[in-house]
Structure formats: C-alpha cells, structure tokens
Residue frames relative to the residue before (quaternion, step in Angstrom):
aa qw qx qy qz dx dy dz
X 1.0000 0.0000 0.0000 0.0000 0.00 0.00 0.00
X 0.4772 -0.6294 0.5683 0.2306 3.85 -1.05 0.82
X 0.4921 -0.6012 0.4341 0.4560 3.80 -0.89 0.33
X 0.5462 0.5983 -0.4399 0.3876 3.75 0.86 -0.35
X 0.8112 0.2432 -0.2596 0.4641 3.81 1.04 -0.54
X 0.5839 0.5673 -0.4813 0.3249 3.48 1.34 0.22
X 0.4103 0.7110 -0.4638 0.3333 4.07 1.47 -0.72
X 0.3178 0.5780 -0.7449 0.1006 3.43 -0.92 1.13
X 0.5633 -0.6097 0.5401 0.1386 3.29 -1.32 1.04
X 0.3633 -0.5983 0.5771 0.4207 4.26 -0.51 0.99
X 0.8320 0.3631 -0.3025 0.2907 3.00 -1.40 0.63
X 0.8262 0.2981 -0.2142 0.4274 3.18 1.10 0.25
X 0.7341 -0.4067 0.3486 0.4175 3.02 -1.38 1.12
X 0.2863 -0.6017 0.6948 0.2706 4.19 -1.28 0.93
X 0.6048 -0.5026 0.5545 0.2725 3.13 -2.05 0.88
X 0.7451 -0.4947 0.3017 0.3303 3.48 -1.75 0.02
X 0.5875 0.6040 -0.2313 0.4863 2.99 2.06 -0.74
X 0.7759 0.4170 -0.2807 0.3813 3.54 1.21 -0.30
X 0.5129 0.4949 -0.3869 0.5851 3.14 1.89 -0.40
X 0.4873 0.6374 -0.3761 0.4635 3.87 0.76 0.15
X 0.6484 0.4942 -0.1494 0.5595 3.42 1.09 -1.25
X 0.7160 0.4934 -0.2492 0.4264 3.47 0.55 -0.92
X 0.6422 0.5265 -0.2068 0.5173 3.24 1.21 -1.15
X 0.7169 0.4435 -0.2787 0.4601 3.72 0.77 -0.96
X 0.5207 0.6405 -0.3051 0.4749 3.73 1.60 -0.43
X 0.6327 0.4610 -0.1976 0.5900 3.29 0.60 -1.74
X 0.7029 0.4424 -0.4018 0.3858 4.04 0.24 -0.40
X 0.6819 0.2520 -0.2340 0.6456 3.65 1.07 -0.60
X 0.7371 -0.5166 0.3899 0.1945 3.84 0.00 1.46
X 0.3309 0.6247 -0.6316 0.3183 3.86 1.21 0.71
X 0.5807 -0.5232 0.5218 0.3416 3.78 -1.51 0.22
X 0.6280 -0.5261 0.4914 0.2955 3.65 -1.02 0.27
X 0.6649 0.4055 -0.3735 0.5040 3.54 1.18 -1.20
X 0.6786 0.5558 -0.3899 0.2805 3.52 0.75 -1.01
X 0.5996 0.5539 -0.3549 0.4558 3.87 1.41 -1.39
X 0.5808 0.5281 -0.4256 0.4501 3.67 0.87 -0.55
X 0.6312 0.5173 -0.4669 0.3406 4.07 0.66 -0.88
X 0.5524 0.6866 -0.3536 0.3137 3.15 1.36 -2.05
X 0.9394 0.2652 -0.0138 0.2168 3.05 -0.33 -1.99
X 0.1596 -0.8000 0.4125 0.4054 3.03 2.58 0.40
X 0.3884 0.5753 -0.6631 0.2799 3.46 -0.91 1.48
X 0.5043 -0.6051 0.5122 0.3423 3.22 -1.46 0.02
X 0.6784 -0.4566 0.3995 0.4143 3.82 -1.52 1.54
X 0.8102 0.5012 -0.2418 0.1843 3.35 0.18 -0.71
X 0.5406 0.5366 -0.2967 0.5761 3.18 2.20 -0.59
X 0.3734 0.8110 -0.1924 0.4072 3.35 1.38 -0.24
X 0.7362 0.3954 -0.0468 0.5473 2.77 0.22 -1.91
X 0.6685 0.6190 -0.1702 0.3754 3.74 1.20 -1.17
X 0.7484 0.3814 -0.1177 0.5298 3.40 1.64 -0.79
X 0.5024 0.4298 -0.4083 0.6294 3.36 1.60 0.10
X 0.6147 0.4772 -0.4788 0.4064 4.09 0.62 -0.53
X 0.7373 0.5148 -0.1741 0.4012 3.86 0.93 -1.04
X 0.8167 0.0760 -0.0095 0.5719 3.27 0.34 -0.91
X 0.5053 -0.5762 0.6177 0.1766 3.84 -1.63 0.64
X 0.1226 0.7826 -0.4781 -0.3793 3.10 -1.09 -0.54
X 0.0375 0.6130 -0.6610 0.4312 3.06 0.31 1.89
X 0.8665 0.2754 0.0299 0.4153 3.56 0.26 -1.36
X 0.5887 0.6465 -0.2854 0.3924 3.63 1.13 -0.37
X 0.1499 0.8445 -0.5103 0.0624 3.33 -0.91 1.57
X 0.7392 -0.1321 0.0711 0.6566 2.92 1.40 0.69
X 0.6291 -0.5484 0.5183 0.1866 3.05 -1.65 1.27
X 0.6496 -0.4617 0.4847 0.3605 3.84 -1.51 0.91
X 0.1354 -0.6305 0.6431 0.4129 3.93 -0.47 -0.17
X 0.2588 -0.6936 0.6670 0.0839 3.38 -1.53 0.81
X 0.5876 -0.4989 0.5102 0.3813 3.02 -2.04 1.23
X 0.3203 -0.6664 0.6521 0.1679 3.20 -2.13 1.05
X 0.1132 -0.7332 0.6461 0.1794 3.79 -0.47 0.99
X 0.5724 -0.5711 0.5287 0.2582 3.32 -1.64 0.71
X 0.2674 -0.7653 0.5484 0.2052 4.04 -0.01 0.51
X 0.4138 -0.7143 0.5619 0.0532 3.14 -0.47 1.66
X 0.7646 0.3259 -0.3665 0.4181 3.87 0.49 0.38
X 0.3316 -0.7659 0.5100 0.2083 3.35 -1.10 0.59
X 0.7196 -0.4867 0.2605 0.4213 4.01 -0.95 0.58
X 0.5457 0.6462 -0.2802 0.4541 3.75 1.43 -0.42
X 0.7590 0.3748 -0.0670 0.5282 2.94 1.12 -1.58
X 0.6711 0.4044 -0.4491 0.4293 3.27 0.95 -0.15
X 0.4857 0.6956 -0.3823 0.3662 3.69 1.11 0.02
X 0.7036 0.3656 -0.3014 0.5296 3.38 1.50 -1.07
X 0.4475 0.6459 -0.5275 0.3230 3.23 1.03 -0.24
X 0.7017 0.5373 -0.2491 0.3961 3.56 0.33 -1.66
X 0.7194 0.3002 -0.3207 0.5381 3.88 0.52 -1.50
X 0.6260 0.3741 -0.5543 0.4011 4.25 0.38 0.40
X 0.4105 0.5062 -0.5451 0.5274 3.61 0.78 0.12
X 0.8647 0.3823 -0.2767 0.1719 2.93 -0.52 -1.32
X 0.5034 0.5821 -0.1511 0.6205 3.30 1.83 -0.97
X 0.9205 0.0638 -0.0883 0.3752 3.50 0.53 -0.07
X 0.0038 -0.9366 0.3486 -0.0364 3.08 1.66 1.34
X 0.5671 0.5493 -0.3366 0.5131 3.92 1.21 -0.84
X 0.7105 0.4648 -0.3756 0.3715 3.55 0.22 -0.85
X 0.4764 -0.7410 0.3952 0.2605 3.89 -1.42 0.87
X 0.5896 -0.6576 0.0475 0.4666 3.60 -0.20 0.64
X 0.3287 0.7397 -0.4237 0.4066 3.34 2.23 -0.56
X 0.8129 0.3637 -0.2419 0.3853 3.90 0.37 -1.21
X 0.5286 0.5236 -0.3256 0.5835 3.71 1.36 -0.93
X 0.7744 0.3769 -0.3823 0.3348 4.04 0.13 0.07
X 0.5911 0.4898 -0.4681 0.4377 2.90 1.73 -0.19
X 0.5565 0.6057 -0.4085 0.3958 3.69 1.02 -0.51
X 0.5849 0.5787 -0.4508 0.3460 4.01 0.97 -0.35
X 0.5768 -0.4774 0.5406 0.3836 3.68 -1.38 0.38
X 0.7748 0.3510 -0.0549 0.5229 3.62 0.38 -1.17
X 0.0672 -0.8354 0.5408 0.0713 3.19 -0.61 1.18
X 0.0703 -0.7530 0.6372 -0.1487 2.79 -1.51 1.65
X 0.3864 -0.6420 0.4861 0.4498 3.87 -1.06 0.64
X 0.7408 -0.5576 0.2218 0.3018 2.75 -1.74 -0.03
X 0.3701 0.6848 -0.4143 0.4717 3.18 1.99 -0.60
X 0.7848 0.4137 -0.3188 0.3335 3.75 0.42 -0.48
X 0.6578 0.4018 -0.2758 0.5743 3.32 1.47 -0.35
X 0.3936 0.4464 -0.6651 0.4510 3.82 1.00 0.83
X 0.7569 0.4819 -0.3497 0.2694 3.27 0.50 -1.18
X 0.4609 0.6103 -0.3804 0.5200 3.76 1.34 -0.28
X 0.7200 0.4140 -0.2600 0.4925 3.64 0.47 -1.07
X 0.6832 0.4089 -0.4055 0.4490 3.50 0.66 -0.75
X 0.7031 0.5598 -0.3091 0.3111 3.55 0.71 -0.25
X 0.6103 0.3564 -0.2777 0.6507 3.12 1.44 -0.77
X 0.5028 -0.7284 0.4380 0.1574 3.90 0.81 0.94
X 0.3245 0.5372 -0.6166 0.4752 3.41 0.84 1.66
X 0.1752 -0.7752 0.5825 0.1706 3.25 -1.29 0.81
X 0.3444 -0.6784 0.4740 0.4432 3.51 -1.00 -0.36
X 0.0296 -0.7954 0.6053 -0.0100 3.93 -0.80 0.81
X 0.6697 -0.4480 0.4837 0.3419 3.63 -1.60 0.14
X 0.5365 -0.5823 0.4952 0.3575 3.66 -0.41 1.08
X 0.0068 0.5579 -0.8139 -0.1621 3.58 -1.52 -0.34
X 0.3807 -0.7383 0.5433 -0.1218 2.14 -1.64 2.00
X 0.0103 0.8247 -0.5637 0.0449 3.63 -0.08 1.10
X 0.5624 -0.6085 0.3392 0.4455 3.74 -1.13 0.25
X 0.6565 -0.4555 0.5201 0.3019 3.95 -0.82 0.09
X 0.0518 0.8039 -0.5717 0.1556 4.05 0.52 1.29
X 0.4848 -0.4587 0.6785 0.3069 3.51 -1.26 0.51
X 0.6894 -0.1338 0.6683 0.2453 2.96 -2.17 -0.34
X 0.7463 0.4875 -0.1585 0.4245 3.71 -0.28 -1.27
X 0.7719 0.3491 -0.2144 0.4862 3.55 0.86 -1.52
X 0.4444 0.7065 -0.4058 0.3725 3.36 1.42 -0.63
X 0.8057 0.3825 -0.1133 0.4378 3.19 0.25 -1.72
X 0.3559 0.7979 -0.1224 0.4709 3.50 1.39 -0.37
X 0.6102 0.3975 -0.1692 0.6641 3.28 0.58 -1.79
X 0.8884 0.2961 -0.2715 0.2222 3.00 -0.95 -2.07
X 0.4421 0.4504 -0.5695 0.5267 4.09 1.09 -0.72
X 0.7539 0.2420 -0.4298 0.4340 4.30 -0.70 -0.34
X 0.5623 0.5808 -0.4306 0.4013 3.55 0.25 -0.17
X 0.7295 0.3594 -0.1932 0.5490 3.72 1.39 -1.05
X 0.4866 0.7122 -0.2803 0.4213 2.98 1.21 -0.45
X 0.7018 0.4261 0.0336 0.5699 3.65 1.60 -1.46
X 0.4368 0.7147 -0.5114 0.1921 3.35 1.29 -0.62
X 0.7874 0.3666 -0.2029 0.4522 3.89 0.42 -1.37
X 0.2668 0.6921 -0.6440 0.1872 3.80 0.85 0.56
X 0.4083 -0.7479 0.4407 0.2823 3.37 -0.80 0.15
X 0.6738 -0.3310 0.3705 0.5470 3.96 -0.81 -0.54
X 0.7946 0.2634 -0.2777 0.4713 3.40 0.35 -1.25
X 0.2614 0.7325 -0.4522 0.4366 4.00 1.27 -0.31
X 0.8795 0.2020 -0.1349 0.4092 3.74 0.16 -1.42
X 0.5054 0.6729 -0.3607 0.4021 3.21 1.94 -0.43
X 0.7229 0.4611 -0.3060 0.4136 3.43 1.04 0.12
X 0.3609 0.7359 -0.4448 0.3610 3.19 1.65 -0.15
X 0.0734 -0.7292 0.6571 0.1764 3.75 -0.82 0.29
X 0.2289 -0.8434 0.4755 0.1010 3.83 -0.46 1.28
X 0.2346 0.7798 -0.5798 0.0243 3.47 -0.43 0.09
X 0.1241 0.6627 -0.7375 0.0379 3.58 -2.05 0.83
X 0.4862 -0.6204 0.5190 0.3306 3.03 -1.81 0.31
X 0.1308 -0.6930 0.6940 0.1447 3.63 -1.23 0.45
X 0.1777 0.7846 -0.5888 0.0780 3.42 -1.71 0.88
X 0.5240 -0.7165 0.3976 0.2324 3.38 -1.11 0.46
X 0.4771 -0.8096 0.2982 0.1675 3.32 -0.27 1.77
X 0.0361 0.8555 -0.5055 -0.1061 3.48 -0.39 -0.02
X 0.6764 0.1989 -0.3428 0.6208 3.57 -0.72 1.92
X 0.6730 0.3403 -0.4477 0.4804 3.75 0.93 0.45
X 0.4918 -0.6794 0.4643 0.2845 3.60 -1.20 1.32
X 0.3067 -0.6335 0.6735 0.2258 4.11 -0.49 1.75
X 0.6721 0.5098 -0.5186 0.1390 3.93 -0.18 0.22
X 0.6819 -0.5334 0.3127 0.3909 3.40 -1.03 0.90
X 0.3272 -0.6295 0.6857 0.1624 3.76 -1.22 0.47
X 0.2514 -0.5787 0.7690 0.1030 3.81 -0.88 1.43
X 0.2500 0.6205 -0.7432 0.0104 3.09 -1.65 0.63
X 0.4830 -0.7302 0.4709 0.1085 3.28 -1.81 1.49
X 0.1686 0.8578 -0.4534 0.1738 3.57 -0.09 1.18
X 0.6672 -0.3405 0.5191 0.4117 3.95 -1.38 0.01
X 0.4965 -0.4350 0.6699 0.3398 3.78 -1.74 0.76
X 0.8820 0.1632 -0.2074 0.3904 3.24 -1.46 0.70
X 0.5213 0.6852 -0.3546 0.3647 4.21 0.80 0.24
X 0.2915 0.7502 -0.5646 0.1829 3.55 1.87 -0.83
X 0.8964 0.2656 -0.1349 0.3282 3.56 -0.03 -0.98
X 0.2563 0.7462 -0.4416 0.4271 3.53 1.16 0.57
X 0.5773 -0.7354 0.3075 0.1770 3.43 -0.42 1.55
X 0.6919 0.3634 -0.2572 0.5684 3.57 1.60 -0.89
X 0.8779 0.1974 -0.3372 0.2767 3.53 1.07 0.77
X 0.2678 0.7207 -0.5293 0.3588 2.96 1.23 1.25
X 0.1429 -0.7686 0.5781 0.2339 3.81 -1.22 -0.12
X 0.6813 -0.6656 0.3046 -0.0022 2.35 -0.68 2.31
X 0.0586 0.7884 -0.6123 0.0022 4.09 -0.31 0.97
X 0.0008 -0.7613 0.6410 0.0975 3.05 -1.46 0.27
X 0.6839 -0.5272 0.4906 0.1165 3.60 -1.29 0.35
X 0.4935 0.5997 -0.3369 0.5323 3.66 1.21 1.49
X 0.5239 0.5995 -0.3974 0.4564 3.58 1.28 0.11
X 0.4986 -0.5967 0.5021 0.3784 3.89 -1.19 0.99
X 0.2769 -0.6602 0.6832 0.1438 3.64 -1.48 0.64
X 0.2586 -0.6450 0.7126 0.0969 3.39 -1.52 1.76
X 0.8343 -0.0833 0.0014 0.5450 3.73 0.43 -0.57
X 0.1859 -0.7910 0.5829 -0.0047 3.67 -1.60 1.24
X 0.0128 0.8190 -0.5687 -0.0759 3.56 -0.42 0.78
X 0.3761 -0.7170 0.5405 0.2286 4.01 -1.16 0.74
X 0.2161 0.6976 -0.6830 -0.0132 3.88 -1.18 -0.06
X 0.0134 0.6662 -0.7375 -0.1098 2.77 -2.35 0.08
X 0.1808 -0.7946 0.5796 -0.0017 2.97 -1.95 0.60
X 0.0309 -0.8153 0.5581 0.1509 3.36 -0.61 -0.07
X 0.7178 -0.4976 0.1751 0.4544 3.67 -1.25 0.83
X 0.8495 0.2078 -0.2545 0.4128 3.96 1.00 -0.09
X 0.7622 0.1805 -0.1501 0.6033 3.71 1.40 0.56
X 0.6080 -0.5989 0.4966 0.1584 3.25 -1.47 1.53
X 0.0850 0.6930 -0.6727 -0.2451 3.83 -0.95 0.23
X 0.8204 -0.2939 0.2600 0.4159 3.00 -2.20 0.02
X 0.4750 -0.5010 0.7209 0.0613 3.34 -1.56 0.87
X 0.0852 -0.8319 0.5426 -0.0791 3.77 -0.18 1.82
X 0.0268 -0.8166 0.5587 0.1426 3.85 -0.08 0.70
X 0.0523 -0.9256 0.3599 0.1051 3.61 -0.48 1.46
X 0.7800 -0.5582 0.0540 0.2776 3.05 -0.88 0.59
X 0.6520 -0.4360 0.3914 0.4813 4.12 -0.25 0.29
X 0.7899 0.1633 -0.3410 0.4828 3.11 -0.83 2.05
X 0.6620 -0.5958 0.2706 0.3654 3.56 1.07 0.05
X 0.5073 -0.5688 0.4987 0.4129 3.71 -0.85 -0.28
X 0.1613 -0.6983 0.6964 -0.0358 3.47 -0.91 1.55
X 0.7007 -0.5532 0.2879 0.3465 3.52 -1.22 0.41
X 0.5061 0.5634 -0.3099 0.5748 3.46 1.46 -0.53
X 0.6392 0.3451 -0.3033 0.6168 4.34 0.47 -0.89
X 0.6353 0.5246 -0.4613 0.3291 4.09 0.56 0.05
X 0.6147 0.5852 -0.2479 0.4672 2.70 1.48 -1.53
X 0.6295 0.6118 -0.1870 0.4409 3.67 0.86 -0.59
X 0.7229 0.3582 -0.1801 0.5627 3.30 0.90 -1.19
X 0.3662 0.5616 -0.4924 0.5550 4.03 1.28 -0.23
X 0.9437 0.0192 -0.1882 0.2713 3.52 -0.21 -1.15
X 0.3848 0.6150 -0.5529 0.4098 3.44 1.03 1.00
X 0.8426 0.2866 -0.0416 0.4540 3.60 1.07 -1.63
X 0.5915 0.3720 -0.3885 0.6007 3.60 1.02 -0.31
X 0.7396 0.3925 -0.4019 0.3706 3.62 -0.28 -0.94
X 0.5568 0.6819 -0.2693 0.3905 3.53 0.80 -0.68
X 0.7919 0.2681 -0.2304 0.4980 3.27 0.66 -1.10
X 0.5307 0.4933 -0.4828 0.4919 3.97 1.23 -0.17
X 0.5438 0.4691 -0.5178 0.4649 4.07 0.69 -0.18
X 0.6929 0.4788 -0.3906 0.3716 3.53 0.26 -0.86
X 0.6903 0.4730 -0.2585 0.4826 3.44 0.93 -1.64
X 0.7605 0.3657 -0.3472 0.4092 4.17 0.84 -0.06
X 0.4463 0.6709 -0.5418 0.2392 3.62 1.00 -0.31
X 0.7040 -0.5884 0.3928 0.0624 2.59 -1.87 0.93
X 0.6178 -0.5207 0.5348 0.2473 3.55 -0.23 0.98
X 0.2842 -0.6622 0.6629 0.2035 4.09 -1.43 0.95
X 0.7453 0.5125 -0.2906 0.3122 3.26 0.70 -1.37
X 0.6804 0.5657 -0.1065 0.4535 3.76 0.90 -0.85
X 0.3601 -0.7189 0.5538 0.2165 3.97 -0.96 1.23
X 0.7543 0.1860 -0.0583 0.6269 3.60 0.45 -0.56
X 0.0554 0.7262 -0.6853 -0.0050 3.63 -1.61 0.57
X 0.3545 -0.6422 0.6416 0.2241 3.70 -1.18 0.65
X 0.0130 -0.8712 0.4746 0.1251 3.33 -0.39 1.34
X 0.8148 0.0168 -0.1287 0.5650 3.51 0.64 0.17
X 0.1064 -0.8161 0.5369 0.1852 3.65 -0.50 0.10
X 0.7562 -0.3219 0.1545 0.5483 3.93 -0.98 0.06
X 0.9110 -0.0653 0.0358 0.4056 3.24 -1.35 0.65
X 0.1427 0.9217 -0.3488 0.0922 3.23 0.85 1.69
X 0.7161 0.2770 -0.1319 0.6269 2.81 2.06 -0.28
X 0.1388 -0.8099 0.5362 0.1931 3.60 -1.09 0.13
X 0.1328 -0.8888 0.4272 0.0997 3.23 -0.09 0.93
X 0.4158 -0.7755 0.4624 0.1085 3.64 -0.96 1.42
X 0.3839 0.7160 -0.5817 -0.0390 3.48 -0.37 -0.07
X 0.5856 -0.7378 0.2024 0.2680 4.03 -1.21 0.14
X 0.6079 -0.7022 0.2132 0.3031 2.85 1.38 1.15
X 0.3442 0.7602 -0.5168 0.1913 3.22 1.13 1.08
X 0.8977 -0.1123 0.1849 0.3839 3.56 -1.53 -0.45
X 0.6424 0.6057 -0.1432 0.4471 3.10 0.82 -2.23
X 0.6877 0.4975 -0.1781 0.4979 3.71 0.71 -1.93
X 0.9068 0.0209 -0.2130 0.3631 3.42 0.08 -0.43
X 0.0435 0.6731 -0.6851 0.2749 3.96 1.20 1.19
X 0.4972 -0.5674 0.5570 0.3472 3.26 -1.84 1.02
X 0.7514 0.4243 -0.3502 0.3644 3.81 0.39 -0.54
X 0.3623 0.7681 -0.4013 0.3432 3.17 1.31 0.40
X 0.0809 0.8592 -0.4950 -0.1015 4.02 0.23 0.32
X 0.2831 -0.8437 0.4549 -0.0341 3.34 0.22 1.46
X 0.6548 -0.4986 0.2947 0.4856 3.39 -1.06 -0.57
X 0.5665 0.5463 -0.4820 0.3850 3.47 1.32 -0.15
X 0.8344 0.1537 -0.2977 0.4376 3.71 0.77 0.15
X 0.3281 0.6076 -0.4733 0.5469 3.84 1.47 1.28
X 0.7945 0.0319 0.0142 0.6063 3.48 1.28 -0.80
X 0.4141 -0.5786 0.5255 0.4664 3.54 -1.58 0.04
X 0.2416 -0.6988 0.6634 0.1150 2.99 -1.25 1.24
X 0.4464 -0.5564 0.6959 0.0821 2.97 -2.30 -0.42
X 0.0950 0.8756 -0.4559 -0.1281 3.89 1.36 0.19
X 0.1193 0.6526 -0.7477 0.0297 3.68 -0.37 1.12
X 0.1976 -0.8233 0.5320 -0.0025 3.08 -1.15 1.35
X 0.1907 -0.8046 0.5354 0.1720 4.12 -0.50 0.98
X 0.6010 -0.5409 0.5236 0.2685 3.42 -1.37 -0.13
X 0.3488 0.5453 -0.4884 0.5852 3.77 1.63 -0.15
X 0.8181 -0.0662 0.4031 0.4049 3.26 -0.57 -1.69
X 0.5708 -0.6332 0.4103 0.3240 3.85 -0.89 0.18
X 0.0489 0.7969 -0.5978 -0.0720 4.00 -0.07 0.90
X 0.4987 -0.6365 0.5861 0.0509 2.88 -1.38 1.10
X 0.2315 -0.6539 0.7143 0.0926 4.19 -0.19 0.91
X 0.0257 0.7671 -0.6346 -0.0902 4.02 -0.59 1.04
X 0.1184 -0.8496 0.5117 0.0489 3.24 -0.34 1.32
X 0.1411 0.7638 -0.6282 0.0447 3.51 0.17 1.35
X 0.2072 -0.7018 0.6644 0.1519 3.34 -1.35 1.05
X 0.0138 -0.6488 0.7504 -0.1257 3.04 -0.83 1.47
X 0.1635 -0.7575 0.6182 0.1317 3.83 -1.35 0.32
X 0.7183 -0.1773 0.2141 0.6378 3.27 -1.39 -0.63
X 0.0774 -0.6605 0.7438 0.0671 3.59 -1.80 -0.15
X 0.1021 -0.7985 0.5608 0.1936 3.39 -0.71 0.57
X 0.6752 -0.5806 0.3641 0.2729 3.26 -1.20 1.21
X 0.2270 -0.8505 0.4000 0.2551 3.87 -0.34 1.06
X 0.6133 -0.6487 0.3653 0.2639 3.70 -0.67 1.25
X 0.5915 0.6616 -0.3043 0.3462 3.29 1.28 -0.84
C-alpha cells in the first residue's frame, strides 16, 4: 500500500479500499496484528471488517450518513486538555465543566479520538518521594537474585474485608500504556476498621496454613501466636527429615528470609517475633521488613531407634 491509501484517522470507519486490503490479507493467511500495522488501523477495526464483509462477496462499504461535527479545532483542544486535567471525574460531570456544550455521546467520541481510554484505576499505596527512591535503590540492589534466591523467601500478609471503604471500581481517563502513572492510580492506604482478618504464608515451593484471626484484628500478642502456629509450622514441614536417607542437612545458614509488611503489630516492643524465636539476620527492605532466618542446624544423624 502507498502512504496515500494507508492514512486512516483513529476513529473512523476504514474506506472501501482498506476494508479491501484487509480482506485480500486475511485471504492469504496474514495475522490480524500484522493487517492492523499494514493498513495503520486499530486490531479491532480489523476484526470489524472480517465480521462484515467476505472477500468473495465484497463490493463496497454501506455509504453512511455524514453528520456535520458540531465542534470546531479550538474547542476540540479544550475538550482534550479537560479530559486530561480531569481524568477521575465521569463524563456526565467533565461536560458540564466544558465551554461548549456537548452530550456525552459526543465527548466519547472526542476521547476516543484523541486515543484516551476509560479503564479501572490501579490502586497502589501513597509513597513519598523518599520511599520512591528507596524502593527502586532495593529493587537494584536484588536485580541478580536468582529463582532459587526467592525460592527461599517465605512471604506472608494479612488480608481482610474493609469496612467504610467504597469496594467500587474507580474509572479513570488516561493514554494506552499509563495504568501505572502516578496521576492515575487511586491511591490506598491502611486506616479503614477491620470486620474480618485472615494470615498466610508461602514460599516459592510450598503453601502454609491459612490462619483465620480472631474479632478485632491482629495485635502484637495474636502475632506472636500466629508466628508460632503459621510461620514455625511451615519451616517444620519445609525441614522434615527424609525416610529413605541415614543422615540429612536440615537447614544451613540463612536458609530462609522471612517477609512480612512491617506493620504496627510486627514491630510492638512486646512483640517476640522471629528475631527473638530464632537467630536472625535483620535485612530490612522498603516493600516490607524481611527477616534473614538464620537457623543453624547441621548434619544430624538419623536416630536408629
């Protein structure tokens, strides 16, 4: 195709010459992503001209009513920088905020054109500056960990069901590829009353116990508790001894690293965690607080008895 017959504009309906093209692709086994590069369209107009039209049978496109477009190139500028400027809000409220009144059917079609979509917020925690930079120095710090590296990691958090926070989704109006772009995520934080809390852990080759705790949350005393119901538990499982075998190395230095998220509960002074249940190693992260479990266990010989 010449550049004179590939120009199609997002948002609009392909000419007869491109639903032609598509059709004559799709007939000699080209991919869908690839007819979309060709005829510079979106997969989806694609997908739209192989649902309509053969090309056995295809002579042309329906002619379609032309509507006069009721905005001018000025106005369609403010249109775009109030989207953008006001990506949380729903379009019912963002049209009242426009000079130029249009419905909203007319300002999807503005947004679809200037190729913002609307998607489910992503919800990330509220970080300083500080934690930013923070994170990503440990993140580089970790880059070369290996598979088995994290396969020792023992993970664990609490999960529960909020009560006074709205469980509906957050639309927000943004650019393909931005999901995670600080001015459009919605922003959580850790301040809502808890009706029910449950504990777990895992590690990269075994599930632990699933702890359901008790009414009112997890207090540093129900940690200290859940450590040795659910952490200690799963390192018995993850050391047992072998039937087949007279001797076994059951754990050597810093065989595990335990993760947890460095809340309140975890680090209360009466809290007796694993840094004083075991000898630790405290290698703390900016995610969350890991714990380096440094049990020195050694050979053992298998008892005969």
């Amino acid at each position: 195709m010449n550049d004179s017959q590939a120009i199609h504009k997002f948002g609009q309906h392909l000419s007869d010459i491109q639903v032609a093209f598509v059709l004559a692709f799709d007939k000699v086994k080209v991919t869908q992503q690839k007819i979309a590069s060709l005829v510079n369209c979106s997969r989806n107009a694609v997908r739209t001209a192989l649902t309509n039209y053969t090309f056995e049978t295809f002579k042309g496109c329906k002619p379609r009513r032309n509507y006069q477009r009721i905005t001018t190139e000025d106005e369609d500028k403010t249109i775009k920088n109030t989207l953008k400027h006001n990506s949380f809000l729903p379009l019912r409220d963002i049209t009242n905020l426009l000079p130029v009144k249009i419905s909203q059917t007319t300002l999807r079609r503005r947004r679809t054109e200037f190729r913002l979509g609307s998607y489910v917020a992503a919800k990330k925690p509220g970080l300083r500056p500080e934690n930013v930079e923070a994170r990503l120095r440990w993140a580089l710090e970790h880059i070369n960990w290996s598979v088995e590296d994290w396969k020792r990691v023992i993970w664990s958090d609490e999960s529960s069901i909020w009560v006074g926070v709205n469980p509906r989704r957050q639309w927000v109006i943004r650019p393909p590829g931005e999901r995670l772009n600080q001015k459009y995520v919605k922003k959580t934080f850790k301040s809502a009353q808890v009706k029910v809390m449950v504990w777990a852990c895992f590690t990269g080759d075994r599930l632990g116990p699933l702890i359901i705790c008790d009414e009112g949350g997890i207090g540093a005393n129900e940690y200290e508790d859940i450590l040795y119901d659910g952490l200690f538990s799963l390192i018995d499982d993850l050391l047992v001894i072998p039937d087949d075998t007279e001797e076994v190395q059951v754990a050597n230095e810093n065989a595990f690293v335990f993760m947890q998220d460095n809340a309140r509960c975890h680090k209360a002074n009466d809290c007796h965690g694993p840094e004083t249940l075991l000898p630790v190693l405290i290698s703390r992260s900016p995610f969350s607080s890991s714990l380096a479990i440094n049990a020195r266990f050694h050979l053992l010989p298998k008892s005969t008895s």
